[in-house]
mmCIF entry with sequence, helices, sheets and N, C-alpha, C, O atoms, coordinates in Angstrom:
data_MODEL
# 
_entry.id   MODEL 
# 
_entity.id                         1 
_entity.type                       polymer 
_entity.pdbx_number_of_molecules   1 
# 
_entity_poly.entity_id                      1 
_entity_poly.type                           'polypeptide(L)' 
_entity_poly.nstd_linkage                   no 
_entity_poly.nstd_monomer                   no 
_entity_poly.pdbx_seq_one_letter_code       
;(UNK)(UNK)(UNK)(UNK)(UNK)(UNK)(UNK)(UNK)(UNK)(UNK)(UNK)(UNK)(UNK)(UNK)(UNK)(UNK)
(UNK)(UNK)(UNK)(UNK)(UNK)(UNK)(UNK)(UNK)(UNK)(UNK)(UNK)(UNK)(UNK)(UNK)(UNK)(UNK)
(UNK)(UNK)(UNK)(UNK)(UNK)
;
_entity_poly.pdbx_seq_one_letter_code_can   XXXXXXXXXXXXXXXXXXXXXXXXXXXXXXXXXXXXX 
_entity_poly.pdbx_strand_id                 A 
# 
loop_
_entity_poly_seq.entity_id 
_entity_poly_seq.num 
_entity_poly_seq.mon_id 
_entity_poly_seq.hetero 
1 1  UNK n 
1 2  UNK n 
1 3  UNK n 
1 4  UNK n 
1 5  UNK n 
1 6  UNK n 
1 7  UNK n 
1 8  UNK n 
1 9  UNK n 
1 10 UNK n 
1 11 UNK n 
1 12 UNK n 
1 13 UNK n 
1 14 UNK n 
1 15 UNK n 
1 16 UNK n 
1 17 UNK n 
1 18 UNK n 
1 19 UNK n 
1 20 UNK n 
1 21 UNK n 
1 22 UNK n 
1 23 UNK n 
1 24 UNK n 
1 25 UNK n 
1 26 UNK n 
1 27 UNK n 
1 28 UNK n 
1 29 UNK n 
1 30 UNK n 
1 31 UNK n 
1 32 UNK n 
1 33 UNK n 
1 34 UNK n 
1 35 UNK n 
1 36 UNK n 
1 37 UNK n 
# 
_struct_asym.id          A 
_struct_asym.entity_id   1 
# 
loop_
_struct_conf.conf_type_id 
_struct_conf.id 
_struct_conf.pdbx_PDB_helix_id 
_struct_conf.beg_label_comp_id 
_struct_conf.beg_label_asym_id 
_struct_conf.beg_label_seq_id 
_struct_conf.pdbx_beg_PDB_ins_code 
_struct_conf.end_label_comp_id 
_struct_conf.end_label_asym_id 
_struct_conf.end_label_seq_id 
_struct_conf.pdbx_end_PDB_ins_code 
_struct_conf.beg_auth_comp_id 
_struct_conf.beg_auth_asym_id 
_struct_conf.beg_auth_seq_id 
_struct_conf.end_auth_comp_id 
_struct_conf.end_auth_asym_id 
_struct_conf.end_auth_seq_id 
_struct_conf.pdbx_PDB_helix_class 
_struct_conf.details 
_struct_conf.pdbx_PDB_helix_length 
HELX_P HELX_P1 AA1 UNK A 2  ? UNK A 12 ? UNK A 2  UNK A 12 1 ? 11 
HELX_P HELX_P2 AA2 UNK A 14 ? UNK A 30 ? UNK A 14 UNK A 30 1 ? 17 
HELX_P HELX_P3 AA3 UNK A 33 ? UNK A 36 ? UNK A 33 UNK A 36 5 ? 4  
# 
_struct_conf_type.id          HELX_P 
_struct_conf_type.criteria    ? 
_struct_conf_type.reference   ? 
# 
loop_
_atom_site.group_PDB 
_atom_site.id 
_atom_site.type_symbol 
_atom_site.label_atom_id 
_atom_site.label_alt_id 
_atom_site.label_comp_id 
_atom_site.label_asym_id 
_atom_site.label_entity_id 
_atom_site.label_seq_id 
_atom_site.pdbx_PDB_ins_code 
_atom_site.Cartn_x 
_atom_site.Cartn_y 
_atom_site.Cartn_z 
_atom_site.occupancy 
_atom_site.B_iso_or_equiv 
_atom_site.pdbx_formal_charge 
_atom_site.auth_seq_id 
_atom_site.auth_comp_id 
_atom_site.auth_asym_id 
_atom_site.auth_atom_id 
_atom_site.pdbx_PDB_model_num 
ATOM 1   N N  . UNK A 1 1  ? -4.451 12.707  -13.072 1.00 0.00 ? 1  UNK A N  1 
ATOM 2   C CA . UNK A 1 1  ? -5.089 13.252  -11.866 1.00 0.00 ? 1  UNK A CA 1 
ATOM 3   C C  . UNK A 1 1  ? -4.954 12.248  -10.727 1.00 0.00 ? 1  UNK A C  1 
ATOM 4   O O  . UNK A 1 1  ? -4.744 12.531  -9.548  1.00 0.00 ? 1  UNK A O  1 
ATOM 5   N N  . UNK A 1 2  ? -5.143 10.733  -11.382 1.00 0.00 ? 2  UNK A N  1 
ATOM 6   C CA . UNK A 1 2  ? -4.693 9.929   -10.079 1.00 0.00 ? 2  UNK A CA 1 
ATOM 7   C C  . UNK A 1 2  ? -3.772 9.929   -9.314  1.00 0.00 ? 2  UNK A C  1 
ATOM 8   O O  . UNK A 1 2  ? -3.848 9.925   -8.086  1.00 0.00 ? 2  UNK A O  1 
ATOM 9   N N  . UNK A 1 3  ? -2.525 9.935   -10.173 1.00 0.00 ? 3  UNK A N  1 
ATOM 10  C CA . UNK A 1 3  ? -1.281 9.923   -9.981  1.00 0.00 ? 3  UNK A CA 1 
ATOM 11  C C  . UNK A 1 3  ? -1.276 10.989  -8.937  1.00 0.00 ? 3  UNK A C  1 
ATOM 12  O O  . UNK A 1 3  ? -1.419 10.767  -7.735  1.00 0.00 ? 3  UNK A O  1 
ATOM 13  N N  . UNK A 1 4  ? -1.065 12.402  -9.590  1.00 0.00 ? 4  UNK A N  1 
ATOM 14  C CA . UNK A 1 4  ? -1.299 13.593  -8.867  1.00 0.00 ? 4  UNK A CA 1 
ATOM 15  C C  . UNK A 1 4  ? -2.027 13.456  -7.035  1.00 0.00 ? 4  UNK A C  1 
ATOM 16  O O  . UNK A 1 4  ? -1.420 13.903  -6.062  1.00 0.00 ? 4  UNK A O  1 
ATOM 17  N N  . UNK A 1 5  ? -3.461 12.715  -6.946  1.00 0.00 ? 5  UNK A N  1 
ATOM 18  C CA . UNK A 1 5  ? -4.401 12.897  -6.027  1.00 0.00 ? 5  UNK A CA 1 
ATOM 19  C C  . UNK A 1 5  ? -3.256 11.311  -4.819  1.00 0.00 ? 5  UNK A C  1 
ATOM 20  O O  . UNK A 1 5  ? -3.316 11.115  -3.605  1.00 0.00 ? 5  UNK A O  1 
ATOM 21  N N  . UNK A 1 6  ? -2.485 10.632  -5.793  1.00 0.00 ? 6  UNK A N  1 
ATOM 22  C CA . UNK A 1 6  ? -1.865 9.262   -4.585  1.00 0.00 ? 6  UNK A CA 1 
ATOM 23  C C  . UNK A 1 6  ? -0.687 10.344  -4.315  1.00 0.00 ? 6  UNK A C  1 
ATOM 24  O O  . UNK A 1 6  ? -0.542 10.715  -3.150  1.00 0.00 ? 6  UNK A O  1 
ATOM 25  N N  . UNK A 1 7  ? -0.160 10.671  -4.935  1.00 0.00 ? 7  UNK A N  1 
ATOM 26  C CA . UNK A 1 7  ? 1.523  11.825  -4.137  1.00 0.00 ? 7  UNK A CA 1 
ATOM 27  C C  . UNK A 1 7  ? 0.832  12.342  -3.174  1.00 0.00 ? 7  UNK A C  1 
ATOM 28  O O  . UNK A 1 7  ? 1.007  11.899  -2.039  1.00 0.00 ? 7  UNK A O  1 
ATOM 29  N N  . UNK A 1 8  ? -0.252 13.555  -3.438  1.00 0.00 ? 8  UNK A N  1 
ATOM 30  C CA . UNK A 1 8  ? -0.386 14.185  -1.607  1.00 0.00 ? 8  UNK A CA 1 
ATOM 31  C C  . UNK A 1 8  ? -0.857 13.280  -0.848  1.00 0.00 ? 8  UNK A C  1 
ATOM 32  O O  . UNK A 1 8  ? -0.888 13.311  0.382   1.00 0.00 ? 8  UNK A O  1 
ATOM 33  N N  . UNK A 1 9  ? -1.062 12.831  -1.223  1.00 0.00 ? 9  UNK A N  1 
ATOM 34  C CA . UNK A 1 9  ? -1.967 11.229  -0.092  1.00 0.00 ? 9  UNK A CA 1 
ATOM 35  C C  . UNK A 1 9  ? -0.895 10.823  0.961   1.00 0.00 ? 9  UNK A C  1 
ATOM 36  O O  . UNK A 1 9  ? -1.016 10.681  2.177   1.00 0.00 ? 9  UNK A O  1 
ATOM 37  N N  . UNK A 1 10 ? 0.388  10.647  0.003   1.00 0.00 ? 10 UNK A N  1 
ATOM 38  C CA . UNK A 1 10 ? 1.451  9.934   0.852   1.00 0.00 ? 10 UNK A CA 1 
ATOM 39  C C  . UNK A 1 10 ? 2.311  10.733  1.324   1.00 0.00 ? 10 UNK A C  1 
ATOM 40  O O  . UNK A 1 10 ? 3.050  10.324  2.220   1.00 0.00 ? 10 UNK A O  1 
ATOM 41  N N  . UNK A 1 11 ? 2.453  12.369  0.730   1.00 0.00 ? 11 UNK A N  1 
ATOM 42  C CA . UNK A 1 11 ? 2.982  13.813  1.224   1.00 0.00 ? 11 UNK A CA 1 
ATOM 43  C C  . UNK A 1 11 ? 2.036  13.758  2.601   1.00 0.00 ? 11 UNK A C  1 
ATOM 44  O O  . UNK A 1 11 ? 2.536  13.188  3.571   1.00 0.00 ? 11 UNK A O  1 
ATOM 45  N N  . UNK A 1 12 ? 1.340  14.050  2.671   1.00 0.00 ? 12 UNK A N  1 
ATOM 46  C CA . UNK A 1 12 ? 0.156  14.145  3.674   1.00 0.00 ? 12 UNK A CA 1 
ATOM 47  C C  . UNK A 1 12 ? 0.490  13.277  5.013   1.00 0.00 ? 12 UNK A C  1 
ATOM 48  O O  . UNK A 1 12 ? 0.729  13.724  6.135   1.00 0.00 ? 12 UNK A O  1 
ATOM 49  N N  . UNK A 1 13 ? 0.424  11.430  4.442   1.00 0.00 ? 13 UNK A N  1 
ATOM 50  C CA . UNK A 1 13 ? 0.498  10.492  4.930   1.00 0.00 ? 13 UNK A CA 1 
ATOM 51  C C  . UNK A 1 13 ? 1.363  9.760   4.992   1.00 0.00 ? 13 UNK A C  1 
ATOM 52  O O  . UNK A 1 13 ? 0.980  8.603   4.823   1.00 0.00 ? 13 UNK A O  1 
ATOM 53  N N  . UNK A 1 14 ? 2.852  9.904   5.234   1.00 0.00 ? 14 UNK A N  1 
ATOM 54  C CA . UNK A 1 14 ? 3.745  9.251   4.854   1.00 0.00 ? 14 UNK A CA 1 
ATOM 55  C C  . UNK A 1 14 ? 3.438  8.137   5.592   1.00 0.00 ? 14 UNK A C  1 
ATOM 56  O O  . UNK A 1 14 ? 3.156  7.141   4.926   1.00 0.00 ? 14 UNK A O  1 
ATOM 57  N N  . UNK A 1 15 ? 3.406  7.994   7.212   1.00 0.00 ? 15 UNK A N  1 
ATOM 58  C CA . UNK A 1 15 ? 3.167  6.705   7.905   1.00 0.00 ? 15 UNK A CA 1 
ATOM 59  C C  . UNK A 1 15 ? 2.145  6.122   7.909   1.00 0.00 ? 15 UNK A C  1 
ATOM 60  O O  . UNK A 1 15 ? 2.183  5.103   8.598   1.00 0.00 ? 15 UNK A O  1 
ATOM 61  N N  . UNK A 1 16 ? 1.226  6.322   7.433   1.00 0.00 ? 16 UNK A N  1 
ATOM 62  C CA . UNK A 1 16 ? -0.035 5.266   6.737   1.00 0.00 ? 16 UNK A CA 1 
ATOM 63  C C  . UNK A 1 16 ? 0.194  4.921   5.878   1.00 0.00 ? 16 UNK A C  1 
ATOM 64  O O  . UNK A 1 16 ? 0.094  3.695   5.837   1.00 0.00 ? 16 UNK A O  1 
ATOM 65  N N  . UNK A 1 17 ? 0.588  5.487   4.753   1.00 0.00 ? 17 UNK A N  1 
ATOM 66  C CA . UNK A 1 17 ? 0.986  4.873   3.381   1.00 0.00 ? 17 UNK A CA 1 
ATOM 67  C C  . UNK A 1 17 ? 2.288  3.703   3.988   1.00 0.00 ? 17 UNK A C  1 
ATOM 68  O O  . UNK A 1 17 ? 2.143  2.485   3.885   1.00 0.00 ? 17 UNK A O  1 
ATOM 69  N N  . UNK A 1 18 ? 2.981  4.065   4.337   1.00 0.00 ? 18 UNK A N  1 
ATOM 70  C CA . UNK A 1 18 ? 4.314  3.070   4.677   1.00 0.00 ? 18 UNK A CA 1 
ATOM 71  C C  . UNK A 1 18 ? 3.277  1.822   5.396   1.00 0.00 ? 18 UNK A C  1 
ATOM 72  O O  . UNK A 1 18 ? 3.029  0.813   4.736   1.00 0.00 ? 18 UNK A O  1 
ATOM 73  N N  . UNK A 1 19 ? 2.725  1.997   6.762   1.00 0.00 ? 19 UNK A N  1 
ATOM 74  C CA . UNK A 1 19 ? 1.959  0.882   7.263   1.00 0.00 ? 19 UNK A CA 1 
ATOM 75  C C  . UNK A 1 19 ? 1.323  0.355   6.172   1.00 0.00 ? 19 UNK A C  1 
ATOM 76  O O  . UNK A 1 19 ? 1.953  -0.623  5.769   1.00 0.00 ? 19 UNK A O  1 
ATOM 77  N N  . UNK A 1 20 ? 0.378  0.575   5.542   1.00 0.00 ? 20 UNK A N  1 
ATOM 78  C CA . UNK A 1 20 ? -0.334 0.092   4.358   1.00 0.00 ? 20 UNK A CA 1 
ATOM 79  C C  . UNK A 1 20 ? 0.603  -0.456  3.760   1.00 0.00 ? 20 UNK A C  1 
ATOM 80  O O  . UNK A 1 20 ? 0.379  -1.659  3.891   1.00 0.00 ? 20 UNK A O  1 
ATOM 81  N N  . UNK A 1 21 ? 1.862  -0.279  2.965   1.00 0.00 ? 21 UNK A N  1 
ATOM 82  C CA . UNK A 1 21 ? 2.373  -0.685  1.870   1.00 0.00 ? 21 UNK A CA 1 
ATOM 83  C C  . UNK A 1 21 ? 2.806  -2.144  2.822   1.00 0.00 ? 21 UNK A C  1 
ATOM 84  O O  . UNK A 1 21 ? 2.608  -3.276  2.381   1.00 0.00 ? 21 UNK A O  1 
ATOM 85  N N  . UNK A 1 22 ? 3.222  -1.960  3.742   1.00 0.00 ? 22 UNK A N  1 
ATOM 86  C CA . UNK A 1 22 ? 4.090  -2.557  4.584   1.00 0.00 ? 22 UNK A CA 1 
ATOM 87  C C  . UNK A 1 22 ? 3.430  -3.944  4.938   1.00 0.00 ? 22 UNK A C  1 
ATOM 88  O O  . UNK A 1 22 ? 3.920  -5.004  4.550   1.00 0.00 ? 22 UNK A O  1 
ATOM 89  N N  . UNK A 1 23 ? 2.149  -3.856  5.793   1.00 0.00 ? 23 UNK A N  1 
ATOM 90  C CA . UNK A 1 23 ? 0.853  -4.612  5.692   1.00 0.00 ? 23 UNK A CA 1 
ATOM 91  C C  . UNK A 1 23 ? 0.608  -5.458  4.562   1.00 0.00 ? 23 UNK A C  1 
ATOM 92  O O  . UNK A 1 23 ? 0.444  -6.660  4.768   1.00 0.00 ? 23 UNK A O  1 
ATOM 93  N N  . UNK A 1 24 ? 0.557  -4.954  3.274   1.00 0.00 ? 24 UNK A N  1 
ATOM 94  C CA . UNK A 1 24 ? -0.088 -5.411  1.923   1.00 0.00 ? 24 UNK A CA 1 
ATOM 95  C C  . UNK A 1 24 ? 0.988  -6.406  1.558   1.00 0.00 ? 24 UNK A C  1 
ATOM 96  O O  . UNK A 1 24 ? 0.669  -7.358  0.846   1.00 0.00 ? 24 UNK A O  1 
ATOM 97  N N  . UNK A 1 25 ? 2.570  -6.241  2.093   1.00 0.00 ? 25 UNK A N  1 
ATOM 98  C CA . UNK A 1 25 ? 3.709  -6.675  1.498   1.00 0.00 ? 25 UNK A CA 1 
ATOM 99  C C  . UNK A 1 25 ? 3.703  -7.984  2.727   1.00 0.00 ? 25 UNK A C  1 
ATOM 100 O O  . UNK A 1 25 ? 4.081  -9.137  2.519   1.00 0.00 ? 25 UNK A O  1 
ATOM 101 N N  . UNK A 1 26 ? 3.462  -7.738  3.311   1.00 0.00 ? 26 UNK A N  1 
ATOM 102 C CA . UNK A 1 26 ? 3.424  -8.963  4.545   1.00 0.00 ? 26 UNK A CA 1 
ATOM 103 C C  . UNK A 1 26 ? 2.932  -9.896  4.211   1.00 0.00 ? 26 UNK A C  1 
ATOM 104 O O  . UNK A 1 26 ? 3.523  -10.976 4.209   1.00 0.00 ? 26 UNK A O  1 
ATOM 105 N N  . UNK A 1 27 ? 1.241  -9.682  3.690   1.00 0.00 ? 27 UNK A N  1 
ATOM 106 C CA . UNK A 1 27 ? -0.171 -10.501 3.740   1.00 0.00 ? 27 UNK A CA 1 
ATOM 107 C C  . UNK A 1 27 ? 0.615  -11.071 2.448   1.00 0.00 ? 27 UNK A C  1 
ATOM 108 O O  . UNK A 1 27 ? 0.874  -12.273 2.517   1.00 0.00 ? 27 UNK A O  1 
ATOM 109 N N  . UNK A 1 28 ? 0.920  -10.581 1.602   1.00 0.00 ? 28 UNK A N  1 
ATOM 110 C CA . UNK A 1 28 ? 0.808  -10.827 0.055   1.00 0.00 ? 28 UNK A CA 1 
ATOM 111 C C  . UNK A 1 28 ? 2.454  -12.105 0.179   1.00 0.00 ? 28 UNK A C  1 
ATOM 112 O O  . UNK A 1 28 ? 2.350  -13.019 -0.639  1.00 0.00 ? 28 UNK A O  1 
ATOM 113 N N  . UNK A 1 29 ? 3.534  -12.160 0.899   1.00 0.00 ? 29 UNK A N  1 
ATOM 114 C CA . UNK A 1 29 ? 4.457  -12.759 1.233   1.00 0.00 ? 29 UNK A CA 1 
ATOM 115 C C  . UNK A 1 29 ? 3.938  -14.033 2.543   1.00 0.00 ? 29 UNK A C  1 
ATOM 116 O O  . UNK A 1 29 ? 4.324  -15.194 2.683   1.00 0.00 ? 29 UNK A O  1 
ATOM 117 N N  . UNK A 1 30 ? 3.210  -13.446 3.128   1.00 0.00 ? 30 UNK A N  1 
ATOM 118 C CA . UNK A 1 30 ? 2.377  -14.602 4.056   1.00 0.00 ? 30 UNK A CA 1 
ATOM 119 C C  . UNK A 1 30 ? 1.370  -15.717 3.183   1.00 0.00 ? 30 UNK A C  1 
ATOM 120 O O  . UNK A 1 30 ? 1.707  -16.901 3.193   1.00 0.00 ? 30 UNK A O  1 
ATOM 121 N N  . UNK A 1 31 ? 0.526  -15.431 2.672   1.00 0.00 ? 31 UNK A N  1 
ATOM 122 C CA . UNK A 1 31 ? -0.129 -15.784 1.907   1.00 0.00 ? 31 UNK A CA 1 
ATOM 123 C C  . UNK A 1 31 ? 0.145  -15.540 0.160   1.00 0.00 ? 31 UNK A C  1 
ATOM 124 O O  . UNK A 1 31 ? -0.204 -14.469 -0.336  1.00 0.00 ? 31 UNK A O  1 
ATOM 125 N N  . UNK A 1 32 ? 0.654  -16.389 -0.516  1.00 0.00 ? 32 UNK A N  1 
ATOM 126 C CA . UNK A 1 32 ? 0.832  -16.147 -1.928  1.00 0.00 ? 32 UNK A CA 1 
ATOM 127 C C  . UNK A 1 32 ? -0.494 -16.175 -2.749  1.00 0.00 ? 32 UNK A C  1 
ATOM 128 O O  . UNK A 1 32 ? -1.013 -15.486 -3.628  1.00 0.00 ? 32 UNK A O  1 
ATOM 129 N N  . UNK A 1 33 ? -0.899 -17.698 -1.792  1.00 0.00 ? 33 UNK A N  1 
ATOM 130 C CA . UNK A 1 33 ? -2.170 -18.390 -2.815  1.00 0.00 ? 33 UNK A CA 1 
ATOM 131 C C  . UNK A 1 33 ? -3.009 -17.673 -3.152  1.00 0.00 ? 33 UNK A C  1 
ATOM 132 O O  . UNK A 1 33 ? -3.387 -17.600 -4.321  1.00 0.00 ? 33 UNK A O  1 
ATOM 133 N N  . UNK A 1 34 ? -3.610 -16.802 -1.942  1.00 0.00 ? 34 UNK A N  1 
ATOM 134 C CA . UNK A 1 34 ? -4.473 -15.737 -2.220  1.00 0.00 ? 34 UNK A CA 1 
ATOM 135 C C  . UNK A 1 34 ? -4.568 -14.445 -2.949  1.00 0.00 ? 34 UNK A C  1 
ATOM 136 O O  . UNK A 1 34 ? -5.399 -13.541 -3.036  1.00 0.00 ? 34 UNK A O  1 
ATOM 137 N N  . UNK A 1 35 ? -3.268 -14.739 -3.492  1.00 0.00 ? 35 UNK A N  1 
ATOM 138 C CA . UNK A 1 35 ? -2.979 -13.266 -4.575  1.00 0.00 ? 35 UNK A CA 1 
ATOM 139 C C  . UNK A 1 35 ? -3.732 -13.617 -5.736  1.00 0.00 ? 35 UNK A C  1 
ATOM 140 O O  . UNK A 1 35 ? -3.937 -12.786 -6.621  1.00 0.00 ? 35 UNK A O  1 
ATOM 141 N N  . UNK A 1 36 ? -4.036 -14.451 -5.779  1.00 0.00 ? 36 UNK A N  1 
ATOM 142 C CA . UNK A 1 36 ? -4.704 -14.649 -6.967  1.00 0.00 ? 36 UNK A CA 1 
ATOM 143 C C  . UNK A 1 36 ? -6.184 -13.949 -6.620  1.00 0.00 ? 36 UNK A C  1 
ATOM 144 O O  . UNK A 1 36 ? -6.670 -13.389 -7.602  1.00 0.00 ? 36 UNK A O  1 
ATOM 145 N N  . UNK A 1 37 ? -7.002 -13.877 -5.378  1.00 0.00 ? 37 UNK A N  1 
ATOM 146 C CA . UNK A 1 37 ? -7.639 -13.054 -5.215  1.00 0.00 ? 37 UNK A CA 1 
ATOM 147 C C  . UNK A 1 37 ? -8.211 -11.899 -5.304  1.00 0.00 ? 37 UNK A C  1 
ATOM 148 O O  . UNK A 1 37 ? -9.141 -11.611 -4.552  1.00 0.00 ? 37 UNK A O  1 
# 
C-alpha cells in the first residue's frame, strides 16, 4: 500500500518529488557527516 500511495504522489507530483529528491541528494553530498543523522 506504501509503495502504491509514493507512485501517485510522484504521478501527481512529479516536480516536487524531483525538487525533494534533488534537495535530499545535495544536503546528503554537501554534508556526509550528518548522514549519520
Amino acid at each position: 500500500v506504501g509503495a502504491e500511495q509514493n507512485t501517485t504522489t510522484i504521478i501527481m507530483m512529479p516536480s516536487e518529488f524531483v525538487t525533494m529528491a534533488e534537495g535530499l541528494a545535495k544536503a546528503f553530498r554537501a554534508q556526509p557527516e550528518k548522514s549519520a543523522e
